[in-house]
C-alpha positions as CSV (number, residue, x, y, z in Angstrom):
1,X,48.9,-73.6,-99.1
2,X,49.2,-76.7,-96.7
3,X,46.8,-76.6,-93.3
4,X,49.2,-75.8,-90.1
5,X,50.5,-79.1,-88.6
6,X,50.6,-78.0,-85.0
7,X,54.2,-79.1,-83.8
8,X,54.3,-83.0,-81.8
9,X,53.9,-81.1,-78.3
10,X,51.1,-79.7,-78.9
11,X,49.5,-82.2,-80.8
12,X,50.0,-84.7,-77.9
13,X,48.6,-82.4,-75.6
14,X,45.5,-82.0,-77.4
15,X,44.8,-85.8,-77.3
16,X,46.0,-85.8,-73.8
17,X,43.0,-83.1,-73.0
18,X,40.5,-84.8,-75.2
19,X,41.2,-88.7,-74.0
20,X,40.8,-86.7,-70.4
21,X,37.6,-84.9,-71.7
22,X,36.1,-88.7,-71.9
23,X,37.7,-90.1,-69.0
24,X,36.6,-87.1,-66.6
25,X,33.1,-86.2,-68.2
26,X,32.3,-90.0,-67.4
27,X,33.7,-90.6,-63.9
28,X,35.3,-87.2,-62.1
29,X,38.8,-87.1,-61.3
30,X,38.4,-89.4,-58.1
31,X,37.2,-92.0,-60.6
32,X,39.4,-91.1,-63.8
33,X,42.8,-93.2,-64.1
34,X,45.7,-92.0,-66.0
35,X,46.1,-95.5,-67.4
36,X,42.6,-94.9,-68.8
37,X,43.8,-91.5,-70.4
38,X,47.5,-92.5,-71.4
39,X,45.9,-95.6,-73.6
40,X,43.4,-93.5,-75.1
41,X,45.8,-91.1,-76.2
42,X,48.8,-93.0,-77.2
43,X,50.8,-91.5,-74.4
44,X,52.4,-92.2,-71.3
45,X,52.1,-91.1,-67.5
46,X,55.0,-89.3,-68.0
47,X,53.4,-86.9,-70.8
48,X,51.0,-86.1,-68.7
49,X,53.2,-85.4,-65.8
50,X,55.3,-83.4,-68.1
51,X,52.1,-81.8,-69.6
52,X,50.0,-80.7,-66.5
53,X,52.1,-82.2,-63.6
54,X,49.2,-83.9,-62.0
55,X,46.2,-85.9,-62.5
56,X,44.3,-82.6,-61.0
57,X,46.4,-80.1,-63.1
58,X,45.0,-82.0,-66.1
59,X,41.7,-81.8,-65.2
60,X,42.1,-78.2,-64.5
61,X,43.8,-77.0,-68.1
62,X,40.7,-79.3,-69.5
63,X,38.1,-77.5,-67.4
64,X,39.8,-73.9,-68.0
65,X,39.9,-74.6,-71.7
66,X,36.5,-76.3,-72.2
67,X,35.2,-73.1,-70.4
68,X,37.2,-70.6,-73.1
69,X,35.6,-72.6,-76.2
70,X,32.2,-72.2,-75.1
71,X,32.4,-68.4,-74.6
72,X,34.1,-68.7,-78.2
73,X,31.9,-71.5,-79.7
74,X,28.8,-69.6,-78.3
75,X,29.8,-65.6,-77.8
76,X,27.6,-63.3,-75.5
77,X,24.7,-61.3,-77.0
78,X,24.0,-59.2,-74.0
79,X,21.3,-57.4,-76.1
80,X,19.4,-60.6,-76.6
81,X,20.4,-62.8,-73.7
82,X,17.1,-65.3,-74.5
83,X,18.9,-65.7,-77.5
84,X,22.5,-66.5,-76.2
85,X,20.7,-69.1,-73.8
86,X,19.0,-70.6,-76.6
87,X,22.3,-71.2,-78.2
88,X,23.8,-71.8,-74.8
89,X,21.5,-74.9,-74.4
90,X,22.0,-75.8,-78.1
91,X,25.4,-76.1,-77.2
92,X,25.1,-77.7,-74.0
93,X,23.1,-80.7,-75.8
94,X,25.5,-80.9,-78.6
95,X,28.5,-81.4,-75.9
96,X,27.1,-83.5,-73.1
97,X,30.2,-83.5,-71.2
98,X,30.4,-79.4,-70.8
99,X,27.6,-79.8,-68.4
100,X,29.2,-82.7,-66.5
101,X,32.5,-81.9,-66.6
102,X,31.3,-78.3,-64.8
103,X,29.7,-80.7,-62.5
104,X,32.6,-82.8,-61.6
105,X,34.5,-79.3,-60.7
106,X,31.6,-78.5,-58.4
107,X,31.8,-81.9,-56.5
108,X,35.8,-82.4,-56.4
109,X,37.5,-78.9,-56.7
110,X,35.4,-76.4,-55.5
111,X,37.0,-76.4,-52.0
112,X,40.5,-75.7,-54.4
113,X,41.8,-71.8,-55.6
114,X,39.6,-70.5,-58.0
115,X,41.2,-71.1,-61.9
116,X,42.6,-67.9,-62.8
117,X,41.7,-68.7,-66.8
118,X,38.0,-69.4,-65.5
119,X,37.8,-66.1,-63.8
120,X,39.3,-64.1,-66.6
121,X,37.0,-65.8,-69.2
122,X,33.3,-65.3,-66.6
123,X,35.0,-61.5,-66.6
124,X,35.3,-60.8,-69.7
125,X,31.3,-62.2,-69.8
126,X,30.6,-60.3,-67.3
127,X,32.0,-57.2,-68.3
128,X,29.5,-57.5,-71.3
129,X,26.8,-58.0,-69.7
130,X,27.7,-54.8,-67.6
131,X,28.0,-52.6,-70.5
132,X,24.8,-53.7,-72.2
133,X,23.4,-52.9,-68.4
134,X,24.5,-49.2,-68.7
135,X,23.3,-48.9,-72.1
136,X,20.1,-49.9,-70.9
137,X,19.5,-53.1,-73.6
138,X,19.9,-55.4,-70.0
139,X,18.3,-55.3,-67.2
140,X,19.6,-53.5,-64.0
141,X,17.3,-56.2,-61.7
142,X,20.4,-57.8,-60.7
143,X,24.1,-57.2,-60.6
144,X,25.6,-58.7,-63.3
145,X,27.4,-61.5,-62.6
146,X,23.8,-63.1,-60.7
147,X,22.2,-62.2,-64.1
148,X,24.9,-64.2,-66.0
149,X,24.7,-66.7,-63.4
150,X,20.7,-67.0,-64.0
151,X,21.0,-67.3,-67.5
152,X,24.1,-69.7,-67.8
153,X,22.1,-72.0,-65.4
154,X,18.7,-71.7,-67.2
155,X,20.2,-72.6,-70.4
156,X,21.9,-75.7,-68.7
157,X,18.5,-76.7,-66.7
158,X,17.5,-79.6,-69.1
159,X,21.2,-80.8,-69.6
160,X,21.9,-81.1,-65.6
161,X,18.3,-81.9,-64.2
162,X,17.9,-85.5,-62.8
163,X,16.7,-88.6,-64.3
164,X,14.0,-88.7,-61.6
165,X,13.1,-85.5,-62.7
166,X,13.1,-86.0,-66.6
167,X,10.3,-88.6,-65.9
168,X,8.0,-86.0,-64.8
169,X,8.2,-84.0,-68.0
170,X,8.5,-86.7,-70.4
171,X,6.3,-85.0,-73.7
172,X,8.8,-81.8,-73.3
173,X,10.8,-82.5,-76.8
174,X,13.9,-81.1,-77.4
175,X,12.9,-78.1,-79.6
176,X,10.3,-77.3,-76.6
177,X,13.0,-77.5,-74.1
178,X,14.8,-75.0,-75.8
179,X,12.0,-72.4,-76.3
180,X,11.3,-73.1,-72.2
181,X,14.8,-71.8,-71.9
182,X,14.1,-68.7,-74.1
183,X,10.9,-68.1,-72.6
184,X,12.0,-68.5,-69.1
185,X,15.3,-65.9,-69.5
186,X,12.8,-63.7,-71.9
187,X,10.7,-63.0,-68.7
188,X,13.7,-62.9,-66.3
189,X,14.6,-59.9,-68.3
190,X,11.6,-58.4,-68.6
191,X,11.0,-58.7,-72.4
């Protein structure tokens, strides 16, 4: 049986949101430029109009979904959350541009609505993390989105920390910055 062509719409739009992934990760939105994208893509300003109706409402459907495929890519453990930040940082490292692209939202859309697919997806995070809370297998210490909160930001600490910064931990290799991110959610549960 032949592989599932996806039909020319949605195929577009999947280069559309992947020339954008480059374009944003590397300079924001203020700094990203549809010509940029459009070339990258094989596309027009138009498709993108069509597709997301702004250079903003791009950026957001790229944000929302790069947020879904790394609770898919990387799905909660709230039994072991050292664990789940280990393979949070893995994947952090592995895709560079999830870390700056939740950056960019910080700095240029923060002051904007909240994205409805971004809060559905921390929910449904959260809501794990709750029930592994009642069943006593994670700490009660903190409500559980701030205990979500602490481990999503440990596990990105070596993939957002500052190039000033780096150089005064040089000799930490990359399979010791992940234990530190074990270790470090290991003790803020209590294990």
């Amino acid at each position: 049986m032949a592989p599932f062509t996806p039909p020319a719409a949605d195929a577009m739009r999947a280069k559309l949101l992947l020339a954008a992934r480059d374009e944003f990760s590397a300079v924001g939105i203020g700094g990203a430029r549809i010509e940029r994208i459009t070339a990258a893509s094989a596309s027009n300003k138009a498709q993108v109009f069509h597709y997301f109706g702004s250079k903003e409402g791009l950026f957001d459907a790229l944000f929302a979904q790069t947020v879904a495929d790394v609770f898919t890519e990387v799905p909660i453990d709230a039994a072991d959350l050292a664990e789940y930040a280990g393979r949070l940082h893995d994947h952090f490292v592995a895709r560079p541009w999830v870390p700056r692209l939740a950056t960019w939202h910080r700095l240029e859309r923060a002051q904007d609505a909240p994205l409805e697919a971004v809060v559905h997806s921390n929910g449904e995070v959260i809501a794990e993390v709750e029930r592994a809370q009642r069943a006593g297998v994670a700490p009660r210490s903190y409500r559980a989105p701030v205990l979500l909160g602490l481990v999503l930001h440990t596990a990105a600490f070596w993939s957002v920390t500052s190039p000033e910064f780096e150089t005064t931990v040089p000799a930490v290799t990359p399979p010791r910055r992940r234990q530190i991110v074990v270790d470090a959610v290991t003790a803020l549960v209590g294990g």
